[in-house]
Residue, then its C-alpha position, 0 to 999 in steps of 0.5 A: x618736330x610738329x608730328x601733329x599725330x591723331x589717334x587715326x594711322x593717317x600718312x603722318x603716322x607713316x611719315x613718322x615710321x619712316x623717319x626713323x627708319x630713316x635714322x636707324x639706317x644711318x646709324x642715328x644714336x637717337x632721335x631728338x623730337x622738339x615737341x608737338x607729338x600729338x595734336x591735342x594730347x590727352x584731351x579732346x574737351x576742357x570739359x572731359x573727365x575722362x582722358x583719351x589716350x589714343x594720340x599718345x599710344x599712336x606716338x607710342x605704337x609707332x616708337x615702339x617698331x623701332x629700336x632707335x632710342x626716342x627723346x621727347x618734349x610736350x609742345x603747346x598742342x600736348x596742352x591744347x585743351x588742358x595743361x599737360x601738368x594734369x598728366x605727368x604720369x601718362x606722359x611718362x608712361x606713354x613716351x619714357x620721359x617726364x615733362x624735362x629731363x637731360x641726357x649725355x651722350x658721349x661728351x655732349x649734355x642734351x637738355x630736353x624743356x618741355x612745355x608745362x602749358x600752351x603758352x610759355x615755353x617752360x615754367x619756373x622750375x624748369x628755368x632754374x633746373x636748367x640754370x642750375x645744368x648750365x652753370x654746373x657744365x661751363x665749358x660743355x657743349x649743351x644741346x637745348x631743346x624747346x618747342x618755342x622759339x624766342x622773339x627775333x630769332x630763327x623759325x620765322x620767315x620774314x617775321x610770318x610766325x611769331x610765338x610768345x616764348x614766355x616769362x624767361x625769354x629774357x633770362x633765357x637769352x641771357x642765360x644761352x648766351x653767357x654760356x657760349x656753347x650752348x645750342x639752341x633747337x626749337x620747332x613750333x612754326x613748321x615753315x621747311x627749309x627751301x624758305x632759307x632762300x628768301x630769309x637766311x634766317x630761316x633755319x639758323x641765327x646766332x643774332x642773339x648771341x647763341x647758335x639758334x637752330x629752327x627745325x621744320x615738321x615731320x607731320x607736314x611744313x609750311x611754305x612763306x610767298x609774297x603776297x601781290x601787296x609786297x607782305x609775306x603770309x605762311x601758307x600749308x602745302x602737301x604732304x612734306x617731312x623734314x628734319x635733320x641728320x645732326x653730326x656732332x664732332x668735337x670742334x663743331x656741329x654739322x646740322x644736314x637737312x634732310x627730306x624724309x619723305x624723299x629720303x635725300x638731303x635738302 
């Protein structure tokens, strides 16, 4: 998640490159990404009329060196200055995906909800598609990916990044929760894994009654320290990438994190 990718081969483009060679080592079927894969999208001005295409053929370049298979979603910085909805078709066009979409693989259903906007986490198609997949696949286990989190769940270390999910975070949890194998996966705050030290919440909850799974930034995390007041503030370290190598069984999920930049587990 969070690649934040510039039109510039900056080290994120590199930290990218190296992931996924990362996972085609190990044989990775593909490479889930929940969102953020530019830092502005196709926009650098609300007021432009002619779009700039550079972030996304970056993202593009950088997929294209690899033959691991790339599934994607807009998070809220691919509408930084204008809604990613104005261009649908350049989004297709430059990643292989529209705004949602679902795939199989094997027995599991992969469920991909990207953000129509900069401040909801899906609009109301995209809520009724995705009741309508849920309801139709009782009993399968669903992987569900969006950028934000839901209040109260996991991504937010000791409450330091909260993010407004949207109209349906409500209907959302209910829904997720009524299916009961369904998987939750978000990114958005960035905070790493080593932060699960001071918050067991972290990276995964099941407090509201769903597994919910926090994934850190390829393109750079944050840490979570105390203040000398005794409060918590996030704040931006070095270069750092982290992900997850997800094994997935018939009986359960092995969620193994993974330093990218080191090549070793967390």
């Amino acid at each position: 998640s969070d690649l934040h990718l510039t039109a510039e081969r900056t080290e994120t483009s590199a930290h990218f490159d190296k992931a996924l060679t990362l996972f085609e080592a190990h044989g990775c079927a593909f490479c889930a990404h929940a969102g953020d894969m530019t830092n502005i999208g196709f926009w650098y001005d609300r007021g432009d009329t002619q779009i700039d295409t550079g972030q996304f053929a970056e993202y593009q370049r950088i997929c294209g060196l690899h033959s691991i298979p790339v599934d994607d979603i807009c998070g809220n910085h691919e509408s930084y200055n204008k809604a990613i909805t104005e261009n649908l078709p350049e989004l297709e066009q430059y990643t292989g995906n529209g705004l949602y979409f679902a795939l199989r693989q094997g027995g599991e259903l992969f469920i991909f909800l990207g953000e129509p906007n900069s401040y909801e986490a899906m609009n109301e198609g995209e809520f009724l598609w995705l009741k309508g997949l849920l309801e139709e696949n009782p009993g399968r286990r669903c992987h569900v990916f969006t950028h934000y989190f839901v209040a109260g769940d996991s991504g937010s270390t000791k409450n330091c990044y909260t993010c407004s999910f949207g109209t349906h975070e409500a209907e959302f949890k209910a829904l997720m929760a009524v299916h009961g194998r369904a998987i939750h996966y978000h990114g958005h705050s960035h905070i790493k894994f080593q932060c699960q030290s001071i918050d067991e919440t972290t990276n995964y909850t099941e407090k509201n009654g769903f597994p919910s799974v926090h994934i850190p930034s390829v393109g750079g995390s944050r840490n979570v320290v105390q203040q000398p007041d005794g409060s918590w503030q996030r704040v931006t370290e070095g270069p750092c990438s982290q992900g997850y190598i997800v094994d997935v069984y018939d009986d359960f999920v092995v969620l193994n994190g993974w330093d990218l930049l080191g090549e070793r587990p967390v």
